[in-house]
N, C-alpha and C positions, 0 to 999 in steps of 0.2 A: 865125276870130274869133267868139268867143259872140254870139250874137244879143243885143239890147238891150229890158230891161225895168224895170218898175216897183216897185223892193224900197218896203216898205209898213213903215214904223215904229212908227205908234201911231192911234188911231183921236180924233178930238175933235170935239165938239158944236158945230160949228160950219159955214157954208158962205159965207165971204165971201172965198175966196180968198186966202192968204197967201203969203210970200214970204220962207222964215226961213235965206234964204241961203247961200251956196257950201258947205255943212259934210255931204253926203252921206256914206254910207260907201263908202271904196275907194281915197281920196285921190286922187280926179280933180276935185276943186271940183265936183261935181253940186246943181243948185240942189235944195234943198230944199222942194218945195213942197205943195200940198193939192187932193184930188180929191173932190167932193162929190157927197152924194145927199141932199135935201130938205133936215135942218139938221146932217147932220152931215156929216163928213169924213174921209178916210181922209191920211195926211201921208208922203209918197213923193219919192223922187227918183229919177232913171234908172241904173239898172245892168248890169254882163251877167248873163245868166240862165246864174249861174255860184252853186257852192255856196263861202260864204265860209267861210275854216277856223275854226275858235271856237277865237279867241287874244286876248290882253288887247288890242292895237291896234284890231280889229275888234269886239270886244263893248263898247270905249269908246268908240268910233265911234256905235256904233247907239245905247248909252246916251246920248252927248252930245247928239243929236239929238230925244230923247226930255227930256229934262230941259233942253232949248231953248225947245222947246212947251210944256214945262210952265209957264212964267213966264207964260204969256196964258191956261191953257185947263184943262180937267182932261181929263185924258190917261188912255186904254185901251192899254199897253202890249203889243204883235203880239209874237210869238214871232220871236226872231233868225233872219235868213235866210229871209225872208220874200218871193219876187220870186214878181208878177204878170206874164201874158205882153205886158199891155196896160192901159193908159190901161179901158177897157170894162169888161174882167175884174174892175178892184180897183171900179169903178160895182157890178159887178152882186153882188162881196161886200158891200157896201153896203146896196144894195136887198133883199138875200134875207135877208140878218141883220139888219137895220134894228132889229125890234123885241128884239132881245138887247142889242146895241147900248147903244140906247133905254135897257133897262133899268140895263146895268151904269154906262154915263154918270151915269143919278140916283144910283147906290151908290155909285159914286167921289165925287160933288159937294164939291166944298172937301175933300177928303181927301188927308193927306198920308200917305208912311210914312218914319218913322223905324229908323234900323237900331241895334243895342248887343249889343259883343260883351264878354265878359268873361273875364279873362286871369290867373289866381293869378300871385303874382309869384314864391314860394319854395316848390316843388315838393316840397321836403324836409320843408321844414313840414307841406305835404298829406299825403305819405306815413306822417309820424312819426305823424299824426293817425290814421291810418288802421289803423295798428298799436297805437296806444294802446285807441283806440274800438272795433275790430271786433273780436269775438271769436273769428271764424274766421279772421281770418289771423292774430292772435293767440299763437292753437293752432295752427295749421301752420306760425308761424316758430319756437315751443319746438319744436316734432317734427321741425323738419326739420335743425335745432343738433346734429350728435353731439358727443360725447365731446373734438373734437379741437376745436369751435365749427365747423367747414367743413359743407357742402350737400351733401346727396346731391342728383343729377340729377332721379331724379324730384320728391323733395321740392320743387326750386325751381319745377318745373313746375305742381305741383298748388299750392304758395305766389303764384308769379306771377298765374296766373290766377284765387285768389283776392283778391290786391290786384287786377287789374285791374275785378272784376264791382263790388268794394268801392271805389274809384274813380270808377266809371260810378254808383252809387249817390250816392255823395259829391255827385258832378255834377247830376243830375237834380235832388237836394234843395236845393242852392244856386242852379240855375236857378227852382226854384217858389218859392220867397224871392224873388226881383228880378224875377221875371215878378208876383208879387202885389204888387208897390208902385206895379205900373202897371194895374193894371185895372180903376180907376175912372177911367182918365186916359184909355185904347184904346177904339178899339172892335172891334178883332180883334191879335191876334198870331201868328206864324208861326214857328214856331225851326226853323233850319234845323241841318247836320252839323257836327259840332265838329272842330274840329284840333288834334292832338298831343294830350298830356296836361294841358297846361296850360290848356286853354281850356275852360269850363264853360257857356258862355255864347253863342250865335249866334242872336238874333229879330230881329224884325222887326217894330215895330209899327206898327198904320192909325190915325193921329188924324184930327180937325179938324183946320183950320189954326187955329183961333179958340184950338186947346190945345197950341200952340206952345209958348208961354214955360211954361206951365204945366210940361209935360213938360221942358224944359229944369231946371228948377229941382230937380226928381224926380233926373232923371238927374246933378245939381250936389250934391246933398245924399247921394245913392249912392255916391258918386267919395270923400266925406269919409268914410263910415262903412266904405267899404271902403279905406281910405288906404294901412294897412299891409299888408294881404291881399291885395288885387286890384286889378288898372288896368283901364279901361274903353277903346272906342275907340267912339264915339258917330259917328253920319255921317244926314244930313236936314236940310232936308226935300228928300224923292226923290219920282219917282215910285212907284206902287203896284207895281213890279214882281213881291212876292213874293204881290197878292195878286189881280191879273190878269194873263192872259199868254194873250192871243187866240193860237189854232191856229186856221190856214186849210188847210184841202185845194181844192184846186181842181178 
């Protein structure tokens, strides 16, 4: 049987003792509670000191626990899988990082982040553009056309992976379009890896909370002018996940 310790979820300025109920990760009801040094706190519940496998049950686990706290506090997000051997241990990560802490606490203050991903709807339409507009795949889809209209082998190869660089292009520049109509509204952004071919689009922006609605209205009036092009999936306010994520070595 694993020995029993302290997984460590999120760090928050505070030290009056909480109590944010049976929602641990591991689905053993583990009370969720808070371990303090001077005014801040570190937000733990009991585990074995056992490595959890990173699957969508367990990283919603540790999320939901993390975005529980957020409703009372502003929240330093720990890196998943996160277990201390002791009650003392996660004290003296506390006391030794304190003034890091300290700092990123003030950079979080009232900070939310917002996530927006964006998704062409007609891929064929991307493509034909692609072919219209690029001059090198252009000229590499006459060249690689014989006589009979059919592909030689290599041809499709050196065509393919000119649509794809011309694609990755396409993307990038439709990403600096929708990342500029938020950056008087952010105060930082993160784009993270895109998926498939369809998707051009995965940030992650740090508001205020005060530029809520504001941002809502941005992302309301994006969703019209992209109607027939592109669908969005909008998700916040989160915690900062993408743009804190404490590592502890012990």
């Amino acid at each position: 049987m694993a020995k029993e310790g302290e997984y460590v979820y999120c760090i928050i300025e505070s030290n009056e003792g909480r109590n944010f109920g049976p929602i641990g990760i591991g689905g053993r009801g583990d009370i969720v509670s808070t371990i303090g040094y001077n005014d801040i706190s570190a937000v733990i519940s009991s585990s074995p000191m056992t490595q959890y496998v990173i699957n969508r049950e367990n990283m919603m686990a540790h999320e939901k626990v993390i975005e529980e706290v957020m409703k009372d506090y502003t929240v330093l997000p720990v890196r998943f899988c996160t277990i201390a051997a002791s009650a003392e241990e996660v004290r003296t990560l506390l006391r030794r990082r304190y003034p890091e802490f300290k700092g990123l606490l003030r950079d979080m203050d009232n900070k939310v982040e917002m996530g927006l991903k964006g998704i062409w709807k007609d891929m064929n339409r991307i493509f034909n553009e692609i072919a219209e507009d690029n001059k090198e795949v252009k000229k590499l889809k006459k060249k690689a056309e014989d006589k009979t209209g059919k592909t030689g082998n290599t041809s499709k190869v050196s065509l393919g992976k000119a649509v794809k660089n011309a694609l990755d292009k396409k993307k990038d520049g439709e990403t600096q379009k929708v990342l500029n109509i938020f950056k008087r509204s952010a105060i930082d952004v993160r784009t993270n890896n895109l998926f498939g071919d369809s998707m051009f689009l995965n940030a992650a922006f740090l508001i205020d909370r005060t530029r809520e609605k504001e941002f809502d209205f941005l992302v309301e009036d994006l969703a019209k002018d992209y109607e027939e092009r592109a669908k969005f999936k909008y998700v916040g306010p989160a915690p900062p996940f993408n743009f804190v994520n404490i590592v502890v070595k012990w």
